[in-house]
Kinemage of the C-alpha trace (Angstrom):
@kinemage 1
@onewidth
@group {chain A} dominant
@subgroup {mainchain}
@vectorlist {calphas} color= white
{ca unk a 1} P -3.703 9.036 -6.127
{ca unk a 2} L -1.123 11.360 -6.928
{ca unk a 3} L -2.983 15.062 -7.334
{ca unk a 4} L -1.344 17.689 -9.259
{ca unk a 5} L -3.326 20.714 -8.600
{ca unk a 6} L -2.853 20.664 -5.265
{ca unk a 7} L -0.624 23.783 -3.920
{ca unk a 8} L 2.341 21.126 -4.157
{ca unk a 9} L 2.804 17.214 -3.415
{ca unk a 10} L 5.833 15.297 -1.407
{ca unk a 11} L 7.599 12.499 -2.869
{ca unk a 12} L 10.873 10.685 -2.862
{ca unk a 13} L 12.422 7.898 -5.295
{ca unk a 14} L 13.148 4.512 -5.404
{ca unk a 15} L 16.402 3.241 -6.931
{ca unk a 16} L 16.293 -0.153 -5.780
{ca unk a 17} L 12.737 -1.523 -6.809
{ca unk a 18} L 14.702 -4.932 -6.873
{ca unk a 19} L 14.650 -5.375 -3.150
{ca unk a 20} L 10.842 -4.997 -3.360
{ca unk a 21} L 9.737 -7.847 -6.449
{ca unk a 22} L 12.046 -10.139 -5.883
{ca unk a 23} L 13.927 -9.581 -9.263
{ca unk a 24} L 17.988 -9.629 -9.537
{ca unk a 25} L 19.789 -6.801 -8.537
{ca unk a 26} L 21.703 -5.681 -11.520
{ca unk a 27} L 25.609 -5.273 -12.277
{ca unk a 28} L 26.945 -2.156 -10.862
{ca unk a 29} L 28.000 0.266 -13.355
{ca unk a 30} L 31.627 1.515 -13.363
{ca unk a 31} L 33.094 3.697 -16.730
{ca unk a 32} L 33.734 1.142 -19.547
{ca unk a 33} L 36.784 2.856 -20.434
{ca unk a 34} L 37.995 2.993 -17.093
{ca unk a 35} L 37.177 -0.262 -15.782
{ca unk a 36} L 35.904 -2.977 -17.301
{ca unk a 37} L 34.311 -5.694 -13.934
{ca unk a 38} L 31.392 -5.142 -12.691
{ca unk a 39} L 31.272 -4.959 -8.616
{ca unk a 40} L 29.642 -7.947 -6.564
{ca unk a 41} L 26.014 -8.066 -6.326
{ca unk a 42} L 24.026 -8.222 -3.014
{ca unk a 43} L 20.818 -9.993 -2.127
{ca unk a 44} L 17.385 -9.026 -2.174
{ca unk a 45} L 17.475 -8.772 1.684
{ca unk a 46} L 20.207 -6.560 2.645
{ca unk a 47} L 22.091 -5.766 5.559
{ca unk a 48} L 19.461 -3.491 7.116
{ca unk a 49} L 16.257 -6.044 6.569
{ca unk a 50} L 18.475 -9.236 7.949
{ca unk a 51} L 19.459 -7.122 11.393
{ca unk a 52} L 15.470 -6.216 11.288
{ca unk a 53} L 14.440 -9.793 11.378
{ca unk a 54} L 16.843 -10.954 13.883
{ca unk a 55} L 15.783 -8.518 15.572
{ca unk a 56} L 12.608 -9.417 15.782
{ca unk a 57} L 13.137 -13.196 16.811
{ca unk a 58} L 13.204 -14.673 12.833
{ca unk a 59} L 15.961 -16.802 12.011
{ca unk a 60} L 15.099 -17.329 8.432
{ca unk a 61} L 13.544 -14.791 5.674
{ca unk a 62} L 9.994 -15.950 5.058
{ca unk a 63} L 8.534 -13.682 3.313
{ca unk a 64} L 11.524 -11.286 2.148
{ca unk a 65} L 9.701 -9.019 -0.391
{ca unk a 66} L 7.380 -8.687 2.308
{ca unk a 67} L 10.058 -7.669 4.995
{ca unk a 68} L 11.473 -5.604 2.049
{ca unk a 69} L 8.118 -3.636 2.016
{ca unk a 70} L 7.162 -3.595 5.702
{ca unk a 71} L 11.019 -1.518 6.080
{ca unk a 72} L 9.732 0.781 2.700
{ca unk a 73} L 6.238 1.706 4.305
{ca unk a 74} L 7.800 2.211 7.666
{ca unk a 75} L 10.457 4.245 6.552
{ca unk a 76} L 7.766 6.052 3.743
{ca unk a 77} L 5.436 7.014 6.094
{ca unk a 78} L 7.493 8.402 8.766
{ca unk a 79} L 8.762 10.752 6.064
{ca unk a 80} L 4.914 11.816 5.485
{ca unk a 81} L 5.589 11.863 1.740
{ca unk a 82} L 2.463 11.829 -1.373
{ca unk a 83} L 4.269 9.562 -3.794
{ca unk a 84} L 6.896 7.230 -4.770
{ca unk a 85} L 8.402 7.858 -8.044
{ca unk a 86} L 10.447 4.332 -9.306
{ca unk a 87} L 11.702 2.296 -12.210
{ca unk a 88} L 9.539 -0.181 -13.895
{ca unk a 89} L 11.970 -1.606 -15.918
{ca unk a 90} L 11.035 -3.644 -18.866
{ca unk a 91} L 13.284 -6.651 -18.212
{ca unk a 92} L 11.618 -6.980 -15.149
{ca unk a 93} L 8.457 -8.228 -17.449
{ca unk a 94} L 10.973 -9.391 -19.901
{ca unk a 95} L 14.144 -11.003 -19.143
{ca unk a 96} L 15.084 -11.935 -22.777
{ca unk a 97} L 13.705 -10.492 -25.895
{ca unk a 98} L 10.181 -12.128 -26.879
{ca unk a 99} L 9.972 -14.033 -29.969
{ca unk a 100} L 6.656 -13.180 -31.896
{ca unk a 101} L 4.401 -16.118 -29.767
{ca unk a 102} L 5.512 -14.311 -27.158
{ca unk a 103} L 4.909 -10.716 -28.349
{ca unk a 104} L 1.040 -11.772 -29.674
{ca unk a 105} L 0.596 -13.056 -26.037
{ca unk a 106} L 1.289 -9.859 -23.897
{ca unk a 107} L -0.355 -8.240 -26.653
{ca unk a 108} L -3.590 -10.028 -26.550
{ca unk a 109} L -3.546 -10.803 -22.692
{ca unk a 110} L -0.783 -9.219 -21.068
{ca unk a 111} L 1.928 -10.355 -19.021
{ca unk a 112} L 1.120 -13.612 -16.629
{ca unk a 113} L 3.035 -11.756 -13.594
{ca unk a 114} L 3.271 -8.229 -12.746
{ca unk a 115} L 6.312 -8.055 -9.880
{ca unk a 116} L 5.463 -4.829 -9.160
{ca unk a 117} L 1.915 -5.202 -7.909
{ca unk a 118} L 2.508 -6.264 -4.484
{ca unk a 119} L 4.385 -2.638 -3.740
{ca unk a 120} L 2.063 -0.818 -5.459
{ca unk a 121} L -0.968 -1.973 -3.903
{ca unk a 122} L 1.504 -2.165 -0.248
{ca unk a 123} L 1.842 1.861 -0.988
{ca unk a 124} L -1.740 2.170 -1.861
{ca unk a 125} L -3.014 0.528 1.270
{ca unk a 126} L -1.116 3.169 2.910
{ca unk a 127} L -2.418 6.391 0.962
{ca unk a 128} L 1.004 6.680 -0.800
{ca unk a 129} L 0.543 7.281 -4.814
{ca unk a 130} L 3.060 5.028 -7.020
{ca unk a 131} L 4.684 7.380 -10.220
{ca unk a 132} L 6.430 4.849 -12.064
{ca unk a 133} L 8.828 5.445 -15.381
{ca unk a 134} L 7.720 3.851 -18.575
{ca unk a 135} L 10.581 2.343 -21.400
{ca unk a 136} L 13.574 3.923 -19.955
{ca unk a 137} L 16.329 2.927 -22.193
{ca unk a 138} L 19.318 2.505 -19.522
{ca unk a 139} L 20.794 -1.088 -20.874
{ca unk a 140} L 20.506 -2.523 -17.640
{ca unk a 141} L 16.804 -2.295 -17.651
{ca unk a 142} L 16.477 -3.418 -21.327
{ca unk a 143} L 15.725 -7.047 -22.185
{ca unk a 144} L 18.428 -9.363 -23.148
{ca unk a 145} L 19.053 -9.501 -27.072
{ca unk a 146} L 16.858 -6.251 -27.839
{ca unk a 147} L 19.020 -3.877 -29.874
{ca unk a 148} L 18.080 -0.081 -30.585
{ca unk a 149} L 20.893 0.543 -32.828
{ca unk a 150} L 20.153 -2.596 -35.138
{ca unk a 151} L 16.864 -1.961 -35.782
{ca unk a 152} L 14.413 1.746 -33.871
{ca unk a 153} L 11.351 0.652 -35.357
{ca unk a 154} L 11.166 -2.756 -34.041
{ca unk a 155} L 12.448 -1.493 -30.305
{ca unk a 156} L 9.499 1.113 -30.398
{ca unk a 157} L 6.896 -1.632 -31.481
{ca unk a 158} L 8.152 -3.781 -28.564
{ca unk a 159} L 8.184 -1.594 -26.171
{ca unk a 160} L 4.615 -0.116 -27.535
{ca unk a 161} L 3.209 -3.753 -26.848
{ca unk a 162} L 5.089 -3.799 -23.443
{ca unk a 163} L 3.754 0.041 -22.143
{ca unk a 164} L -0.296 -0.698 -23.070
{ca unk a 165} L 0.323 -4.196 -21.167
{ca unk a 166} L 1.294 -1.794 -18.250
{ca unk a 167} L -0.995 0.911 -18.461
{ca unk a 168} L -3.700 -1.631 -18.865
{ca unk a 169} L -3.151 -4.223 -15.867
{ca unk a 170} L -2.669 -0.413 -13.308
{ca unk a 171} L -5.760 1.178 -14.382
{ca unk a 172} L -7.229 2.994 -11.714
{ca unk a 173} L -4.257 2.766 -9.481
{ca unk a 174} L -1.789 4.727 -11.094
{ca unk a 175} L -2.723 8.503 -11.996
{ca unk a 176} L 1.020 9.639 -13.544
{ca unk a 177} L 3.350 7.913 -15.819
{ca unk a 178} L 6.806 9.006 -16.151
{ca unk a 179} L 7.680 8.244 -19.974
{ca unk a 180} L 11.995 7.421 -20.614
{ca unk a 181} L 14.200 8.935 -18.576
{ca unk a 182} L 15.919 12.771 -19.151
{ca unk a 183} L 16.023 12.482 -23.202
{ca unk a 184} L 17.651 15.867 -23.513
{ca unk a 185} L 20.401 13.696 -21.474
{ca unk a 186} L 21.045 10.367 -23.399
{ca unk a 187} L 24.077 11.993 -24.684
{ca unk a 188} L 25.898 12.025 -21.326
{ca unk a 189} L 24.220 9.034 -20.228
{ca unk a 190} L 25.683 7.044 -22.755
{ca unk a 191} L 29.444 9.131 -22.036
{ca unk a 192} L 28.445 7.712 -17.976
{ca unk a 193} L 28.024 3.915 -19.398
{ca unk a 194} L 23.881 4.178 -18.324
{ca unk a 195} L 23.217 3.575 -21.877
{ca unk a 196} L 24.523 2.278 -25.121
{ca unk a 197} L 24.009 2.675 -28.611
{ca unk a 198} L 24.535 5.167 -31.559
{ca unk a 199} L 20.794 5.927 -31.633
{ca unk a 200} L 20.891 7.294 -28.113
{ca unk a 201} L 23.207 9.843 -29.423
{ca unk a 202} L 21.270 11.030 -32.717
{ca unk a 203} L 17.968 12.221 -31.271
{ca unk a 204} L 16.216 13.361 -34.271
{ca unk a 205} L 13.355 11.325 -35.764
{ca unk a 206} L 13.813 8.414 -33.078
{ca unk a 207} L 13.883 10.955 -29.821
{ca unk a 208} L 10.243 11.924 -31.066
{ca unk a 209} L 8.927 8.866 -32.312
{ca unk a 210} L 9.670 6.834 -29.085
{ca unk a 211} L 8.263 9.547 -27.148
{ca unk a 212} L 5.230 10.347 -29.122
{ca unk a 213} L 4.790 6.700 -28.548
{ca unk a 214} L 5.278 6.442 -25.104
{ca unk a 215} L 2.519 9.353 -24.764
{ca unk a 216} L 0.327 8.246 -27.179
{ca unk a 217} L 0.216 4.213 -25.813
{ca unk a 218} L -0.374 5.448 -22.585
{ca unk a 219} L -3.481 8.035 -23.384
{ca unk a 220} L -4.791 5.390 -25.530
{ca unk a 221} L -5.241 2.350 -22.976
{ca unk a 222} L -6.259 5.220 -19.961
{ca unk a 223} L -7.391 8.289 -20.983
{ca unk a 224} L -7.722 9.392 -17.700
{ca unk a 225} L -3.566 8.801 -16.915
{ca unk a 226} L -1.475 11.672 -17.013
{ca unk a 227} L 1.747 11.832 -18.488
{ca unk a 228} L 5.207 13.133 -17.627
{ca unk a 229} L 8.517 13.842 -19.307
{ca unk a 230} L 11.419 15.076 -16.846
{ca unk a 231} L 14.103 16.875 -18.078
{ca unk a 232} L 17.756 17.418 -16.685
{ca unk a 233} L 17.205 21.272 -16.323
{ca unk a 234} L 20.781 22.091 -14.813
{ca unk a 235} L 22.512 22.634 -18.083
{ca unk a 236} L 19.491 24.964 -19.528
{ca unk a 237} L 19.301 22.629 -22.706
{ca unk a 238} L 15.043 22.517 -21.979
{ca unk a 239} L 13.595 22.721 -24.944
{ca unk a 240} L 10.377 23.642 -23.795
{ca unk a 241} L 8.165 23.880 -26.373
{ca unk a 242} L 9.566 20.431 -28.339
{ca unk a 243} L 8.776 17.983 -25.201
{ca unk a 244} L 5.695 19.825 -23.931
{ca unk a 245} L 4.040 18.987 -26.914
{ca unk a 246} L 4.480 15.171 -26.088
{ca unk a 247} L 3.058 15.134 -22.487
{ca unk a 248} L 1.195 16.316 -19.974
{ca unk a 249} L 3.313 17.293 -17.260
{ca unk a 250} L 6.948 19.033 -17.460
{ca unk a 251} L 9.019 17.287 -14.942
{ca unk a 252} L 12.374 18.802 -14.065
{ca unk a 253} L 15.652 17.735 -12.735
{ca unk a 254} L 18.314 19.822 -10.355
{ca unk a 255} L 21.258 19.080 -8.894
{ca unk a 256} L 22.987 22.405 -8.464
{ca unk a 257} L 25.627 20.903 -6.145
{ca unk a 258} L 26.823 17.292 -8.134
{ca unk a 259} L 29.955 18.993 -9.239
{ca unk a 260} L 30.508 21.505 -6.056
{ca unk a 261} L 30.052 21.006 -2.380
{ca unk a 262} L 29.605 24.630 -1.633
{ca unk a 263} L 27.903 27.031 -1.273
{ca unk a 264} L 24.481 24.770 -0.884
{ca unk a 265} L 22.051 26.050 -3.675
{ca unk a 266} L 18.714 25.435 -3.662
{ca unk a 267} L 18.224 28.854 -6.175
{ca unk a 268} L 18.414 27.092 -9.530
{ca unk a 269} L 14.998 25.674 -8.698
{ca unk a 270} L 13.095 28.643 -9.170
{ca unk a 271} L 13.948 28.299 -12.845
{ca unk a 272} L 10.381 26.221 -12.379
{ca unk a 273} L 8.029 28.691 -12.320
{ca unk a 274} L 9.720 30.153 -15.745
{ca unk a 275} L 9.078 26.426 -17.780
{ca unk a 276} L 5.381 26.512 -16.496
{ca unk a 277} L 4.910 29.953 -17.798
{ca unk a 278} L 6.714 28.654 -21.222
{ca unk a 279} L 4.916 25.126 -21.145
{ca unk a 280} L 1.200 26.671 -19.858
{ca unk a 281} L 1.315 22.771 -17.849
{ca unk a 282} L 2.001 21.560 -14.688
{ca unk a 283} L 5.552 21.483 -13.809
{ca unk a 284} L 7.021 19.011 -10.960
{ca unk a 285} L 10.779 18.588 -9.681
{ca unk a 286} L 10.979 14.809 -10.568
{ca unk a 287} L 14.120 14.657 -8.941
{ca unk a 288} L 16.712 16.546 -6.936
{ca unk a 289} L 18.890 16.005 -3.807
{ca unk a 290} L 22.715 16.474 -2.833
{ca unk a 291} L 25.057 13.655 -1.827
{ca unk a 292} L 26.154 13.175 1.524
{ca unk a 293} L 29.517 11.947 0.256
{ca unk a 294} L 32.193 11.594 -0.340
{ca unk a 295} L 33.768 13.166 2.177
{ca unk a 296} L 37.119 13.774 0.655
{ca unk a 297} L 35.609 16.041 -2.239
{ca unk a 298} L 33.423 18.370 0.627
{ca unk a 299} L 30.129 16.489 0.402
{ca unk a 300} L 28.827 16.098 4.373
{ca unk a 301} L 25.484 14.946 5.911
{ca unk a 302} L 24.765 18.313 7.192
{ca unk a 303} L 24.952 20.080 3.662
{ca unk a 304} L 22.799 17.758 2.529
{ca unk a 305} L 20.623 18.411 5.199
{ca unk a 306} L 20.680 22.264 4.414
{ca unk a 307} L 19.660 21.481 0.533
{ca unk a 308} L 17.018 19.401 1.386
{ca unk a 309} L 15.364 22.118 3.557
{ca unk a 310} L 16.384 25.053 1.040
{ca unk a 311} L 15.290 22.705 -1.892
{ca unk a 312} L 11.608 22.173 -0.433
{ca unk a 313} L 10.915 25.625 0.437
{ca unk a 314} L 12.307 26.736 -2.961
{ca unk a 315} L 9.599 24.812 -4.717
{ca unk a 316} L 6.872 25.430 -2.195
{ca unk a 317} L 7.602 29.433 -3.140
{ca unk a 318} L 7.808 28.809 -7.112
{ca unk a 319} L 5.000 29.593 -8.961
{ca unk a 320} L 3.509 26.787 -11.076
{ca unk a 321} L 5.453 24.106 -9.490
{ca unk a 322} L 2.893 21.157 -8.124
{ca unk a 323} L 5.005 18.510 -6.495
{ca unk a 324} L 8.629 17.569 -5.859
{ca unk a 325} L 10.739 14.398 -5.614
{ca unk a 326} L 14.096 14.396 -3.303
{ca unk a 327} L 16.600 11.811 -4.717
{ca unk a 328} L 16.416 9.508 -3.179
{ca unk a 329} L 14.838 7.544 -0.189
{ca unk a 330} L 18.016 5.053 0.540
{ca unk a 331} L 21.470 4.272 -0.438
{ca unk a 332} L 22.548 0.827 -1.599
{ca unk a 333} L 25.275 -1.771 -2.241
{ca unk a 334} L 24.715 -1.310 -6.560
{ca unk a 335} L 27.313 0.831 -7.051
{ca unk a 336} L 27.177 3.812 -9.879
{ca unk a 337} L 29.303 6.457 -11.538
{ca unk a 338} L 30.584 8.845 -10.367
{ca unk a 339} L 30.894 8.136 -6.479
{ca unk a 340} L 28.339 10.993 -5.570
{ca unk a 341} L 25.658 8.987 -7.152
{ca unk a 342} L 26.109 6.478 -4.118
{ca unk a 343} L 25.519 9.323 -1.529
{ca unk a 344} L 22.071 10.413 -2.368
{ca unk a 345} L 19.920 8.190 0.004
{ca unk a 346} L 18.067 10.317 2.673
{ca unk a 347} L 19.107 6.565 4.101
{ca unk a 348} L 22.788 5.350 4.302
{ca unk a 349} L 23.103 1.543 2.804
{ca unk a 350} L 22.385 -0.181 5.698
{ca unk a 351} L 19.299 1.889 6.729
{ca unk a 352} L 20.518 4.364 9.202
{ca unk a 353} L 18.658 7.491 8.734
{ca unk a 354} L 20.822 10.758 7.846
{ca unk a 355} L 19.891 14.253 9.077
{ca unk a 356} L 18.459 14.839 5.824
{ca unk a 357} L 15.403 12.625 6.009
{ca unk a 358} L 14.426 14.026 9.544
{ca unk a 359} L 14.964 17.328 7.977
{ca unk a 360} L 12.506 16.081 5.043
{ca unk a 361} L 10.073 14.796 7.304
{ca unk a 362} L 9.885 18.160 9.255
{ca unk a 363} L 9.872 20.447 6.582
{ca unk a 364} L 6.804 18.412 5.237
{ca unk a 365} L 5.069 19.542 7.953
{ca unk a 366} L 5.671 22.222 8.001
{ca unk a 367} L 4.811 23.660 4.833
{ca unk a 368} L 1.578 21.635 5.196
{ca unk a 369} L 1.300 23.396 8.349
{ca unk a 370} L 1.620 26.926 6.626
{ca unk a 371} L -0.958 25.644 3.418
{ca unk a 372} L -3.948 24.555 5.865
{ca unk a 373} L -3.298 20.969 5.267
């Protein structure tokens, strides 16, 4: 389990939880209002687990979420992370929006299939600690038909109904929930095509009452759960007091580098230890990393390489800072916008490890080395 007062916790995230539950990869995303197709879709297997199994004598995939996972915990425990941070997307439970049978049912007795139990019992067999995010609004993850704009209230009862299902059925295996996604960000993620809807761009009344809900449903059905709200923290809109009143845990997000190559800069990071000291809570770098391409604007594997070191080491010397997350474990064929969103894999798309992960792995150690651990 996932322990936050330790001197600081490993982790790396998942963007591609589709590979391991068997669920359809979604539509790439490209700018609306620069193109308007979406870019072809890939299987479950990819390149990288089809090579494995011919590789090892298999013709045919029989078990591919298992193959899927056997890759994950290989690659996972190599890197000698703590914990996985991922997507639990709601339309994974719910492809279409439920009518109100439908809604009484997971009420009363839950969902009849949880996709996401085989990898997070997988991970669990293998000491690795699962932080998944709760009711993030990115339209891809939504459930066909629901509609935000149309009508708040009845999206925040849904998704109330859908988060205690959650909470309930992982109980005792999950110790952190990560509740919506960046919500001093909807504004550009909504410009960036993630998410759509005038109510993404108001904030007000709804910002609060979805997450007051989020952290309310989830202290409710596990009292013992902690929860965590992560915050782009690049542009210094963190409004500190507002969102730590709504969860446990401040989680922050840095990318000094997405709009510059150079110089590497790991510095912004230390703008932790100043949140904790606002927040008096734990404070964790949910994400951060630094593409390894494209090449044609200056992004290079050995830069990203050098962040990943400097980034480690800047949050292992920040005060009040208990874990972080490097963006993320692998590459993949979903494509996203803008291009250096398809760099960030410590893993290139077809599972070739970049300098950066062995650079991960080893700086693990070694600040575990330094620590005692």
């Amino acid at each position: 389990m996932l322990d936050l007062s330790k001197k600081i916790s490993f982790g790396v995230n998942l963007d591609d939880v589709w590979r391991y539950t068997g669920r359809k990869e979604p539509g790439s995303i490209v700018l609306p209002h620069l193109l308007s197709v979406e870019l072809p879709e890939s299987s479950v297997v990819e390149k990288v687990e089809e090579r494995w199994l011919i590789s090892k004598g298999e013709q045919q995939p029989s078990d591919e979420i298992g193959l899927a996972l056997e890759f994950l915990t290989g690659a996972i425990s190599d890197l000698g992370v703590d914990f996985v941070r991922c997507w639990f997307p709601w339309n994974f439970f719910e492809p279409k929006v439920l009518d109100e049978r439908q809604l009484n049912e997971v009420k009363t007795n839950g969902y009849s299939e949880y996709p996401f139990d085989r990898m997070v019992n997988t991970l669990k067999g293998k000491g690795i600690s699962v932080l998944p995010v709760l009711g993030c609004g990115y339209t891809r993850m939504l459930p066909s038909g629901i509609n935000p704009d149309k009508d708040p209230g009845d999206y925040i009862k849904r998704l109330t109904i859908h988060v205690t299902a959650l909470v309930r059925h992982y109980m005792g295996s999950i110790a952190v929930w990560q509740i919506e996604n960046e919500p001093n960000w909807w504004e550009m993620h909504s410009a960036g095509g993630w998410r759509s809807g005038a109510v993404w761009l108001e904030g007000g009344s709804f910002r609060f009452e979805l997450l007051k809900m989020l952290n309310d449903a989830v202290h409710s059905e596990d009292p013992s759960a902690n929860t965590m709200i992560n915050l782009e923290a690049d542009a210094g809109k963190v409004d500190v007091a507002f969102y730590s009143n709504l969860c446990d845990v401040i989680g922050l997000d840095f990318y000094p580098n997405y709009k510059s190559p150079s110089p590497v800069d790991a510095s912004p990071i230390q703008q932790a230890s100043m949140v904790w000291k606002q927040a008096s809570k734990p404070v964790m770098i949910a994400e951060t990393g630094y593409p390894s391409g494209p090449r044609i604007l200056g992004y290079t594997e050995s830069r990203q390489a050098e962040y990943i070191r400097r980034a480690c080491l800047t949050a292992t010397e920040s005060e009040g800072v208990t874990a972080i997350g490097i963006w993320r474990l692998m590459d993949s064929y979903w494509r996203s916008f803008p291009d250096q969103e398809n760099h960030f894999g410590l893993m290139d798309k077809d599972g070739r490890r970049k300098p950066a992960f062995v650079i991960y792995s080893d700086t693990i150690a070694e600040v575990r080395r330094s620590l005692g651990r």
